[in-house]
N, C-alpha and C positions, 0 to 999 in steps of 0.2 A: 504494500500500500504506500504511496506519496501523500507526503502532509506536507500542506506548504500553508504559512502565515498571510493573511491579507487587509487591507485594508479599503477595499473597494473598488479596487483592478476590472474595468472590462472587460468584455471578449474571452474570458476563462473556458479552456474546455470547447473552444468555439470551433468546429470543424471546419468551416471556411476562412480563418482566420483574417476574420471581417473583411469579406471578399477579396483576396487575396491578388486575386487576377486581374481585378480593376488597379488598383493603387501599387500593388508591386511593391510594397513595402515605403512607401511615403508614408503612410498614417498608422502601421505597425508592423511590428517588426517580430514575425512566429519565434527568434530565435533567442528573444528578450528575456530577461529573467525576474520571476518572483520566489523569493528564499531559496534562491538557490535551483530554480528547475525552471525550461521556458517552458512558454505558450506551446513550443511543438512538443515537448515531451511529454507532457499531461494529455494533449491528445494521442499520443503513441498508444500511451498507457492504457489510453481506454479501447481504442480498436483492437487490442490485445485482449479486453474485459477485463481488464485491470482495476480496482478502488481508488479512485481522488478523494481523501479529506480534505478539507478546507477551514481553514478556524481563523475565523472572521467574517466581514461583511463584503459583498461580492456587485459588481455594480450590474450594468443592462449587457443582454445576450450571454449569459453563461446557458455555454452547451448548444448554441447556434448549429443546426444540423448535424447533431448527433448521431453516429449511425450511420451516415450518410459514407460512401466511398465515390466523394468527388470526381467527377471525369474533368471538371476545371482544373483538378491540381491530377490530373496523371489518372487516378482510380478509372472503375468502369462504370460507375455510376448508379450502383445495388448498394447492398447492406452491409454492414460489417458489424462487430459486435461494436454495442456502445458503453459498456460498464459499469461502473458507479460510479456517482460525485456526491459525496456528503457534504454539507453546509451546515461548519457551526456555526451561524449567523443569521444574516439577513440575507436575501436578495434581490436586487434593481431590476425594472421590468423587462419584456421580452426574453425571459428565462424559455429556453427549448423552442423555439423558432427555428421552423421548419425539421425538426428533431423527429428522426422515426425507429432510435433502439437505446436501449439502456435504461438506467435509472436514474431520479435525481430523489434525495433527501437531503430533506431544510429545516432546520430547529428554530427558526425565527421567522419573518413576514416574507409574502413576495408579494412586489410589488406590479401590480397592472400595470397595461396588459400582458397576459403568460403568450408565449407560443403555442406549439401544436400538444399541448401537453396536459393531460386530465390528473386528478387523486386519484389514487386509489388506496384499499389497506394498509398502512405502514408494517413492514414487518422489521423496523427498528424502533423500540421503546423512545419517545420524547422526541422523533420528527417526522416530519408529512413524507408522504413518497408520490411523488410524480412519474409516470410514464408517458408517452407518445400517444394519443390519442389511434394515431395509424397502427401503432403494433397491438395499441389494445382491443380495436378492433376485427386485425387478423388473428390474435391469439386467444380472443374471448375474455379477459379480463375482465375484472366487476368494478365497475367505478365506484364512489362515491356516493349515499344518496344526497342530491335528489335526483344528479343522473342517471341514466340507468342504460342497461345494453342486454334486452331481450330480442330472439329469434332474428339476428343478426342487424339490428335494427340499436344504435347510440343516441340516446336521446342527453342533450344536454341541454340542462336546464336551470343551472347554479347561478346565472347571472353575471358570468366570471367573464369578463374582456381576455378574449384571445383574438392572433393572428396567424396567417399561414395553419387554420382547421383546414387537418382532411390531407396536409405536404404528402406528396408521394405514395397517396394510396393505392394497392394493385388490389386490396380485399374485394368483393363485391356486395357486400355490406352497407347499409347506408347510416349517414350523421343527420340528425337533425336539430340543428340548434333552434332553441328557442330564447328569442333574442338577437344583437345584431350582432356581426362578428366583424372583425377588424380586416384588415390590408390580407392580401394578398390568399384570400381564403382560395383553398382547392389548385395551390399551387403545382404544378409536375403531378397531379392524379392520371393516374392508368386506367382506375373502374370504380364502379360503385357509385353512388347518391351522395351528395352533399346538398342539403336542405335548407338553408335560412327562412325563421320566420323574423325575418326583419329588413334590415337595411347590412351592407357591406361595403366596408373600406374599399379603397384604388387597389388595382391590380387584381381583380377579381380575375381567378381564371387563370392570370398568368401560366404560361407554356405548359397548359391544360392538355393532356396526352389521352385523352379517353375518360368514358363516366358522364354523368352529366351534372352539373350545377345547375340549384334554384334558389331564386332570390326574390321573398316579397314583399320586399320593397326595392330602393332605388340601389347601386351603384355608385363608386364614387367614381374617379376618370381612372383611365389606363385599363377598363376592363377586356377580358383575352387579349390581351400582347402578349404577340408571339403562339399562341392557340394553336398547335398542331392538328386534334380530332378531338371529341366528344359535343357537347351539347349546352349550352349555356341557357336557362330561363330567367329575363328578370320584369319582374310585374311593373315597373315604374323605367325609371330612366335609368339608362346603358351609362350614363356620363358622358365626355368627350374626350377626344385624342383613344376610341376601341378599337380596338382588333388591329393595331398597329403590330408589323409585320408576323401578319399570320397569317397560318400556310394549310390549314384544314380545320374541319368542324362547323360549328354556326353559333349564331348568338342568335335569340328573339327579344324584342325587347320594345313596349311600347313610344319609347324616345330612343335615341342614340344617335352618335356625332363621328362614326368613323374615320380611320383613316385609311385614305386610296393605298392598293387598290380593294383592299375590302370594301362593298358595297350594300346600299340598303335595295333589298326587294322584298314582292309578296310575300309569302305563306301560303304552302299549299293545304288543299283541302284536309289531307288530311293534318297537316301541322297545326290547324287550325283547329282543330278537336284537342290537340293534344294541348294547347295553350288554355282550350275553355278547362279541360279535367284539371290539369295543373293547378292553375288558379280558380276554378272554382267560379268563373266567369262568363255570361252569355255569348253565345257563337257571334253576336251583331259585335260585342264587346270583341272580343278576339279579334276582329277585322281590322281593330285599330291598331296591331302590332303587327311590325318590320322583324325583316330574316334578313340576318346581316353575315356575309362570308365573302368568301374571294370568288375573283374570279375566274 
C-alpha cells in the first residue's frame, strides 16, 4: 500500500493526468511529486489494483477516469483494474469523472458535483465507499437507498449533482436519473438507456458510441460533439454549436442550432411514434421536432 500526506493536491489518482495530450505538460506535470511519490506512480499503482491511502484533504478530480486504459496516452482504450484510494479526509468536487473500475473511500465530505460514481455499502468501518456507476451497473451492485438497481434497470434518485453519468457504458442496462444531471452525461457509451428526468449540462452525448440518450428537459450547448452512433432524445432545446463534428447516429430534438454539416430534417413516421411514446406526447405535438444528423 502507498501513503502519501496531502494537503489539497488536485488531479490525485487522475488517469488522464488532466488531459494530458492537450497541455503536454504546461499545466502539470505526471512526474511531480507529493511525499515522496508522483502523480504517475499512484496511478501505476492502481492499474496494478494496488491501495492508495491518502491522509488529508484532496482537492477536485481525484480519480478522473479511473479504470480507464487510455488510447490518448498509448492504452487501447478498455478497462484495467482501478484499485483503491482511501481518503483520510475530505474531498473537492468532481471526484471519479468519467471513472468506470475500482474503489474510492472517504472519511470526511465530498464535495458536489461527484462524477460517474454512486455509494454503495462500505465495507471499511468509518468511511463511504464509492464505485462507478458503469461497473455497478454491469456487475449488479446495490447502491445506496434511495437509489436503487432492480431487473437491470439504476434508478437514481438521491439528488446528488453528478457529471459524465453512464462514461463508457457497454452494459445494456438502463440509468434513470431522477433529476438533472451535469456536463457531459453519456459520455463514450456503447449501449444501454440513459434516462434524464430533467435538464442536462453541455456536452450531452459527447462521442456517444451507441445506446440511446433521453433528456426531458432542455440541453445545454455542445450537445453530441463528435456523436459517432446511437440515439439522442431531448424534449426541449438541443442548445447550440450540436452535433459538431459528428460522424453517425441522430439527435431529435424540439429546438436545436447545429453545426454544418450536420443538418436539421423531418422525422419519419415512424420516428414520430417513437418521440410521442418517449415523451408521452400527442402525434400533432411530435410534428414539432427536428432529426438532426449528417449528411
Amino acid at each position: 500500500m502507498i501513503t502519501i500526506r496531502t494537503s489539497g493536491e488536485k488531479c490525485l489518482c487522475d488517469f488522464t493526468f488532466d488531459f494530458y495530450w492537450q497541455h503536454r505538460g504546461s499545466r502539470f506535470d505526471p512526474d511531480a511529486e507529493i511525499d515522496g511519490w508522483s502523480y504517475r506512480a499512484l496511478v501505476d499503482a492502481l492499474r496494478r489494483g494496488e491501495t492508495v491511502r491518502i491522509l488529508g484533504d484532496v482537492g477536485s478530480r481525484l480519480c478522473s477516469s479511473m479504470g480507464v486504459d487510455l488510447m490518448r496516452l498509448g492504452g487501447s482504450g478498455g478497462a484495467v483494474d482501478g484499485g483503491k484510494v482511501i481518503v483520510d479526509g475530505d474531498v473537492g468536487p468532481r471526484m471519479g469523472i468519467s471513472m468506470i473500475r475500482g474503489a474510492i473511500y472517504v472519511s470526511g465530505r465530498v464535495e458536489e458535483p461527484l462524477g460517474n460514481v454512486i455509494e454503495v455499502e462500505s465495507d471499511l468501518s468509518g468511511y463511504r465507499k464509492f464505485v462507478s456507476i458503469t461497473e455497478l451497473l454491469e456487475k449488479g451492485y446495490s447502491p445506496l437507498h434511495p437509489n436503487e438497481l432492480s431487473d437491470g434497470v439504476l434508478r437514481i434518485c438521491d439528488g446528488v449533482s453528478r457529471e459524465t453519468i453512464g462514461a463508457r457504458n457497454e452494459s445494456p442496462g438502463r440509468i434513470e436519473v431522477f433529476g438533472n444531471a451535469g456536463m457531459s452525461a453519456g459520455i463514450l457509451m456503447r449501449s444501454g438507456d440513459l434516462e434524464i428526468h430533467g435538464c442536462s449540462g453541455r456536452n450531452t452525448g459527447v462521442l456517444l458510441s451507441g445506446g440511446t440518450v433521453i433528456v426531458h428537459g432542455d440541453t445545454e450547448d455542445f450537445t453530441a460533439t463528435e456523436m459517432r452512433s446511437g440515439e439522442i432524445f431531448v424534449k426541449g432545446s438541443a442548445g447550440g454549436f450540436a452535433c459538431s463534428r459528428m460522424r453517425g447516429g441522430c439527435v431529435f430534438a424540439r429546438e436545436c442550432r447545429p453545426v454544418p454539416p450536420a443538418r436539421l430534417s423531418s422525422p419519419t413516421s415512424e420516428d414520430l411514434r417513437r418521440i410521442s411514446k418517449i415523451f408521452g406526447i400527442s402525434s400533432i405535438h411530435a410534428m414539432m421536432y427536428r432529426k438532426i444528423l449528417t449528411v
